[in-house]
N, C-alpha and C positions, 0 to 999 in steps of 0.2 A: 504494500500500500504506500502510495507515496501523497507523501502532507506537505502540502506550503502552506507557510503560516505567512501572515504582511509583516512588516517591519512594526516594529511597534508606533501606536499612535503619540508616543509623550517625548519620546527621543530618536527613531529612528532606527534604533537597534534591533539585532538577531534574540526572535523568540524560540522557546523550547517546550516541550510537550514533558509534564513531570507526571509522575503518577506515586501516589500514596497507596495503604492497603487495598482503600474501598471508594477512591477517588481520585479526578483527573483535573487537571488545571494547565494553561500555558501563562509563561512568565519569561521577561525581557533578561536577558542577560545582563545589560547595562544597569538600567536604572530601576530592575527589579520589581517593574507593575505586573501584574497580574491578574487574570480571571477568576470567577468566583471557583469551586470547587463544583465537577460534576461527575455522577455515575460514570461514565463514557468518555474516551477520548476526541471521540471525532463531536460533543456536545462541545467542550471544552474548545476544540479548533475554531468551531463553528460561532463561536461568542467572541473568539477571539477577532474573527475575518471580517466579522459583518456591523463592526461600531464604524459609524460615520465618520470618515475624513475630514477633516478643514483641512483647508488653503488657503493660506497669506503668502504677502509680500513682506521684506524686510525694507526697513530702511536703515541705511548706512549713516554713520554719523560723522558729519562734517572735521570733529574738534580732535587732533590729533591727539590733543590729552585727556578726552573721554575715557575712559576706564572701560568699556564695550563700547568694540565697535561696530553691533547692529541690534536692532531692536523690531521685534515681531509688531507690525502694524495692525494685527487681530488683538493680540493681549497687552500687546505694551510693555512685554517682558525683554529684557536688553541681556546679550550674551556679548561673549568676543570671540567665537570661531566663526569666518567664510564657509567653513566646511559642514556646519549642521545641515544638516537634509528635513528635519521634525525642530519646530520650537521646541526649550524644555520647560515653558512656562503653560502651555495651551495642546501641545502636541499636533499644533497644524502642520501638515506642509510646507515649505518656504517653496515659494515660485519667485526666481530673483526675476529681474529685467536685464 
């Protein structure tokens, strides 16, 4: 059987399929969010696959001495990696320009 899981909603990172004695759940490598616990693995995939995406834009911040320099134009949450792919404030998307 082969599983894709989406990257996760909150950072972007690689999720995993864990299983307890009498229960299944996925969970982000990264930053360690996760589904609720269910009988079944493929229940568990399936919660994981089908929460709704956002998509924002970032804006870039002018001030060379800003402290981050981008800030999610959905939440308003300011980082300083180019390279996120997922906010870590809101978990949208970045779709740059």
């Amino acid at each position: 059987m082969n599983i894709q899981l989406k990257p996760c909603p909150f950072c972007g990172g690689i999720a995993d399929i864990w299983q307890g004695c009498d229960y299944h759940y996925v969970m982000c490598r990264r930053c360690k969010s996760k589904t609720a616990d269910f009988e079944k693995d493929d229940e568990a995939v399936d919660a994981w696959n089908k929460r709704a995406e956002r998509i924002s834009t970032v804006t870039r911040a002018r001030d060379s001495a800003y402290k981050h320099n981008c800030k999610c134009d959905g939440c308003g949450f300011a980082f300083n990696s180019r390279f996120v792919t997922h906010c870590p404030g809101c978990g949208a998307k970045i779709e740059r320009s």
